[in-house]
C-alpha positions as CSV (number, residue, x, y, z in Angstrom):
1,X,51.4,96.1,129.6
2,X,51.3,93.1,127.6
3,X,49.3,90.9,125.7
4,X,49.8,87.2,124.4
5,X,50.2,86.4,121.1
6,X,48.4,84.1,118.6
7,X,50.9,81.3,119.7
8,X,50.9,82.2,123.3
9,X,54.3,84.4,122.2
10,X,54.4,87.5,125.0
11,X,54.2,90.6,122.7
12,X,54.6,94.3,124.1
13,X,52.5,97.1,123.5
14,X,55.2,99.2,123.5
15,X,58.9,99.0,123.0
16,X,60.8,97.8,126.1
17,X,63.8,100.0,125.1
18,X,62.1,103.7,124.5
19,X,63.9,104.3,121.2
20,X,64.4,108.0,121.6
21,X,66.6,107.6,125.3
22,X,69.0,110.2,126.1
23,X,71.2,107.0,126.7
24,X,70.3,106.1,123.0
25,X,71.2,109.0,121.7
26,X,74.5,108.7,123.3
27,X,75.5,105.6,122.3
28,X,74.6,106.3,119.2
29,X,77.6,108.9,119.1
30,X,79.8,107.3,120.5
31,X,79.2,104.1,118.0
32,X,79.3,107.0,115.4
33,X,83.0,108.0,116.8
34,X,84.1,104.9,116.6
35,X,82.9,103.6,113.0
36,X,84.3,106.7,111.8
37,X,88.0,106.2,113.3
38,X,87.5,102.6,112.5
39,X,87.0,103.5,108.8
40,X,89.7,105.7,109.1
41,X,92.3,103.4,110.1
42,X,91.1,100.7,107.4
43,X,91.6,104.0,104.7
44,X,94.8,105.1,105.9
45,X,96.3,100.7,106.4
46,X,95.0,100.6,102.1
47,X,96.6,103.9,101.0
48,X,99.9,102.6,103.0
49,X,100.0,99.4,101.6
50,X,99.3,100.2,98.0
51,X,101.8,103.0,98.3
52,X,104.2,99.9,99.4
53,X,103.1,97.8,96.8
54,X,103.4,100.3,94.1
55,X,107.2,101.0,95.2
56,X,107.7,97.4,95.3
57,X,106.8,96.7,91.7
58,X,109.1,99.6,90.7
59,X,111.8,98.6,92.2
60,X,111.7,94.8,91.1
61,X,110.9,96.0,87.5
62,X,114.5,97.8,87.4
63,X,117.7,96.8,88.2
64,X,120.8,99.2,88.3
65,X,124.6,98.9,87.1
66,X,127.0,100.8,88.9
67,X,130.5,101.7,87.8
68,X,132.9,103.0,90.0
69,X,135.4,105.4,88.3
70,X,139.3,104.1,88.3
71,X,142.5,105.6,87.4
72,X,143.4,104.6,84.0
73,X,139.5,103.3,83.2
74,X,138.0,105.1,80.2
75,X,134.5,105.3,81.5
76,X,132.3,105.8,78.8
77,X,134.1,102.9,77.1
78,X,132.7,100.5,80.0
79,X,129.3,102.0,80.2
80,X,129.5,101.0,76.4
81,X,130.1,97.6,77.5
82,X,127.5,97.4,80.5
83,X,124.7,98.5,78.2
84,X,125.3,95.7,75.6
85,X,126.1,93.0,78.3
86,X,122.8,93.7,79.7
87,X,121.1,93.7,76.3
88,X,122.4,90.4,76.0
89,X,120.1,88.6,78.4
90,X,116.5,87.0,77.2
91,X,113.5,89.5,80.1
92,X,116.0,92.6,79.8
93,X,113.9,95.7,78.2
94,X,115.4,99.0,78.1
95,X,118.9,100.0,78.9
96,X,120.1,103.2,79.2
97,X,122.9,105.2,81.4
98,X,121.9,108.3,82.8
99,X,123.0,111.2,82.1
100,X,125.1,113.9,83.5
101,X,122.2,116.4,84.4
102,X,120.5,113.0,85.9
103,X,123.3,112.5,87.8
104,X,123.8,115.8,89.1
105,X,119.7,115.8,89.9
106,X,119.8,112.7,92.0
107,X,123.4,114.1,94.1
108,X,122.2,117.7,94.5
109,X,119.9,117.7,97.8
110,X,123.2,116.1,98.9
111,X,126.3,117.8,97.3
112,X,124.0,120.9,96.4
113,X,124.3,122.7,92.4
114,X,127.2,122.9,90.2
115,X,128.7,120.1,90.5
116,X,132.0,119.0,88.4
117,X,131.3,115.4,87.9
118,X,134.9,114.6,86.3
119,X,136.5,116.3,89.4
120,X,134.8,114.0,92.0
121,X,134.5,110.4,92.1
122,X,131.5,109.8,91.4
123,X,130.0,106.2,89.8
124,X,127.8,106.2,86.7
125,X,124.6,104.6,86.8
126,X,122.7,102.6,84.1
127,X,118.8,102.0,84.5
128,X,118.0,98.4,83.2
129,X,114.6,97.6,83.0
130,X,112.8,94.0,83.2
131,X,110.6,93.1,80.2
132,X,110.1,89.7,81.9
133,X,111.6,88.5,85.2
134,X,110.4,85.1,84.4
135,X,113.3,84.5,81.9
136,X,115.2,87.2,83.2
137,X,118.9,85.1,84.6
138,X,119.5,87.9,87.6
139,X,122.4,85.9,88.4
140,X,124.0,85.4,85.5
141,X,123.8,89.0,84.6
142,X,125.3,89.9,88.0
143,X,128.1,87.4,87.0
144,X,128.5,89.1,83.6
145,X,128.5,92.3,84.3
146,X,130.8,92.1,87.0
147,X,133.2,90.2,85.3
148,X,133.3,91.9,82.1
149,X,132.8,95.6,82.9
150,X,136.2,97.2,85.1
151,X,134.4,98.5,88.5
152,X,131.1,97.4,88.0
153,X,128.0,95.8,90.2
154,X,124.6,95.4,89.9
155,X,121.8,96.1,92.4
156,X,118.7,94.2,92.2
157,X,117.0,96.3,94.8
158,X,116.1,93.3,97.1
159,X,117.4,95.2,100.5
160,X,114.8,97.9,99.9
161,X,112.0,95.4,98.4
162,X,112.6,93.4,102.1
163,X,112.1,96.5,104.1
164,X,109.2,98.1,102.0
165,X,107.9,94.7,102.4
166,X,108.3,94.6,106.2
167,X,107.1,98.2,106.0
168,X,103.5,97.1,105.0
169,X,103.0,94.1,107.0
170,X,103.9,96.3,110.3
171,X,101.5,98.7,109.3
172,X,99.0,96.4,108.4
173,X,99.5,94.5,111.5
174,X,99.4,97.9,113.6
175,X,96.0,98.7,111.9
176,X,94.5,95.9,112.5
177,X,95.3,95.9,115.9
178,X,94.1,99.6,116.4
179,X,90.7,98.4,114.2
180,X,90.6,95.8,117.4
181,X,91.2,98.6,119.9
182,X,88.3,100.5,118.4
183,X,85.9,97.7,118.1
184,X,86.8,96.5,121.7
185,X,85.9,99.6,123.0
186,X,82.5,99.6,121.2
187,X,81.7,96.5,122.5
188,X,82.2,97.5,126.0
189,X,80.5,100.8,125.8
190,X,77.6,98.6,123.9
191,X,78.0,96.4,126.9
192,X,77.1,98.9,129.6
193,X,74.6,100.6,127.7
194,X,72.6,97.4,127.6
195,X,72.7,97.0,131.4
196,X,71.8,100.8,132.1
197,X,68.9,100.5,129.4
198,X,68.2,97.3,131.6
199,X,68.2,98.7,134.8
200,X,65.9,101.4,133.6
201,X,63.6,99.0,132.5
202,X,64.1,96.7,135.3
203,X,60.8,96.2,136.7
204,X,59.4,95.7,133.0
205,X,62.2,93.0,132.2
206,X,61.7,91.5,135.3
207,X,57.9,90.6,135.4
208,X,57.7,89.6,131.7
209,X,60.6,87.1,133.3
210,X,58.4,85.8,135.6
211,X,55.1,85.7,133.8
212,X,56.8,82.9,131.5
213,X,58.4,85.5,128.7
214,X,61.1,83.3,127.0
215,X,64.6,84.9,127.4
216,X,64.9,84.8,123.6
217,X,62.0,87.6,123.2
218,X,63.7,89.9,125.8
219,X,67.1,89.3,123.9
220,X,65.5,89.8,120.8
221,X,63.5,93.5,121.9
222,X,67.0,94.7,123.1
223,X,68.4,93.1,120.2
224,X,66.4,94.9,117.8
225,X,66.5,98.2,119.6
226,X,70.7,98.0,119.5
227,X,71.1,96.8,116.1
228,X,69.4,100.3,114.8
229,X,71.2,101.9,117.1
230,X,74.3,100.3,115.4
231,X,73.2,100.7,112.1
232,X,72.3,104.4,112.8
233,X,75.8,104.8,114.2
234,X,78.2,102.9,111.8
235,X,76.4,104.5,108.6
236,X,77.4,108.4,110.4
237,X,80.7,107.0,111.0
238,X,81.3,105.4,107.4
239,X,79.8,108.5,105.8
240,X,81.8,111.3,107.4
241,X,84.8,109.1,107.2
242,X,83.8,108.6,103.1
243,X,83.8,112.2,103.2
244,X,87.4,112.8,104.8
245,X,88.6,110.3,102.2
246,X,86.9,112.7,99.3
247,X,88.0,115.6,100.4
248,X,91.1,114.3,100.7
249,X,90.8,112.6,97.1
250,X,90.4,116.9,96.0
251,X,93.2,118.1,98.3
252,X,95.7,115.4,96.8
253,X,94.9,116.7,93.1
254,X,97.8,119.0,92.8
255,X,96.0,122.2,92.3
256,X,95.6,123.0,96.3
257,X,99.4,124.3,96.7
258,X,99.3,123.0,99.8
259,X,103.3,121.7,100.9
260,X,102.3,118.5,103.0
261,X,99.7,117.8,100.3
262,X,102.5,117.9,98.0
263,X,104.8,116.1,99.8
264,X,102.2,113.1,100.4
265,X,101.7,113.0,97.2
266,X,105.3,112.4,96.1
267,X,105.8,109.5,98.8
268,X,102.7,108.0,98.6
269,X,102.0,108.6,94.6
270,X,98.7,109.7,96.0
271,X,96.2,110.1,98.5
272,X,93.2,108.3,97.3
273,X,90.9,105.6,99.3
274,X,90.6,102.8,96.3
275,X,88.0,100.6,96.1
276,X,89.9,98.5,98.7
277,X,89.1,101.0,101.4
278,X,85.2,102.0,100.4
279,X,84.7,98.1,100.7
280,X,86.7,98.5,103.8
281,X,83.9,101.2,105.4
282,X,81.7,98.7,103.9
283,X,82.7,95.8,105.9
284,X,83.4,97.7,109.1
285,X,79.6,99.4,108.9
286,X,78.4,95.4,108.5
287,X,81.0,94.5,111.4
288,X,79.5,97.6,113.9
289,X,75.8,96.3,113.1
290,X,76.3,93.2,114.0
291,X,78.8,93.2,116.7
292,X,76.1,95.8,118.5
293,X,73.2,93.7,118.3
294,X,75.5,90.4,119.3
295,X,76.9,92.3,122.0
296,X,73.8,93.8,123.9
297,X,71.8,90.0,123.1
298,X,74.6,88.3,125.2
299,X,74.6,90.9,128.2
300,X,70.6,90.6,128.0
301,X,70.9,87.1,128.6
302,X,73.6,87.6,131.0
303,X,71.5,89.7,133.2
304,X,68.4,87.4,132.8
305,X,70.3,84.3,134.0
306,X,71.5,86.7,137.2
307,X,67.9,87.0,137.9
308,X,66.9,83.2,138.2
């Protein structure tokens, strides 16, 4: 069954763990399964955050003037007035008010078409974009604009930067605690697949025990056995997941006409897996190999010390 080795080392003939067991096979799945949601989960986590990141950086690259209409308040005269009180500040870039088709765009899935803007009180708008927020006195120009335009205020955004920023961190913190969901289930199903591999091989685990075989060389057989099982496994999870992520890559090109594509498109600015999230199936492939191996050495030696 066994023979020693040139250092007295107790080296098997055969492998103790039959590579090709149904239980193998199996796990192997199942490791499969979970790589693959794993991988998903880091992929969707990346495409949320750098959505919420991209939003972000919009909105604190723009700031917006608002001017409420009044009786006896010649409007255009104080978007006039706005636009050059605004131009007066070092880090302001472009300024411009929008216009009346603008306006009526961003009120019609609201107020519907055809609106009258001059018979409803609606306030103008005037897009100020940041050159350099650095330099840029956000205060001062709040002060300005309020006290020098009739009916005006300026919105810097921040209430929307605070809950895009919450946004991300929830969903980052909710991935990573489904990532630990996953994993933890892996381990576990790793864990009983060690000790039904070893109760197959019971008899041969338990007199290379007794003949002097060192736990480490029966940790290390099992070892071996489960980190190409694990390998095997997180590579057929990272793949297909790589593949969803393509696919969806072609899907979120436009030319589909499909309306949820669309639609995720628009609120996400894209679909995509970045680089971020293929060095994310990277990292979980490494983190499925080695958690595997880890796992299935520590039940080994587990069940060896239940023996003595």
């Amino acid at each position: 069954m066994a023979r020693p080795g040139a250092r007295g080392e107790l080296r098997p003939s055969a492998p103790i763990v039959p590579s090709q067991a149904v239980a193998g096979r199996a796990l192997t799945l199942v490791v499969a399964i979970m790589s693959f949601l794993a991988c998903l989960t880091v992929g969707a986590v990346t495409i949320i955050h750098e959505a919420a990141n991209a939003w972000s950086n919009d909105l604190v690259r723009e700031v917006t003037i608002q001017i409420r209409p009044a009786d006896g308040v010649d409007m255009l005269r104080e978007i006039e007035k706005a636009i050059a009180v605004a131009r007066e500040f070092p880090g302001v870039g472009a300024v411009r008010a929008l216009s009346d088709e603008e306006t009526k765009d961003l009120l019609q899935p609201w107020l519907g078409a055809g609106l009258d803007l001059e018979s409803l009180p609606v306030p103008r708008l005037i897009q100020v974009n940041i050159a350099d927020a650095s330099i840029l006195d956000l205060a001062g120009l709040r002060q300005a604009v309020v006290e020098q335009v009739n009916g005006a205020s300026l919105d810097d955004h921040s209430l929307w930067t605070d809950r895009l920023a919450a946004m991300a961190n929830a969903v980052v913190f909710g991935g990573v605690a489904i990532l630990a969901l996953v994993l933890g289930s892996m381990v576990l199903s790793v864990v009983f697949a060690t000790r039904a591999a070893m109760a197959g091989n019971r008899d041969v685990v338990e007199v290379l025990h007794f003949v002097g075989a060192e736990d480490g060389f029966v940790a290390r057989e099992f070892q071996r056995h489960f980190l190409l099982l694990g390998l095997k496994g997180g590579l057929a999870g990272g793949l297909a997941a790589c593949a969803v992520f393509l696919v969806l890559g072609v899907l979120a090109d436009g030319s589909t006409g499909l309306a949820g594509m669309e639609q995720a498109v628009v609120l996400f600015g894209g679909v995509s897996v970045g680089l971020a999230g293929y060095l994310g199936v990277l990292a979980v492939i490494f983190l499925v190999t080695v958690l595997t191996a880890a796992t299935s050495r520590v039940a080994v030696h587990a069940h060896l010390r239940r023996i003595e």
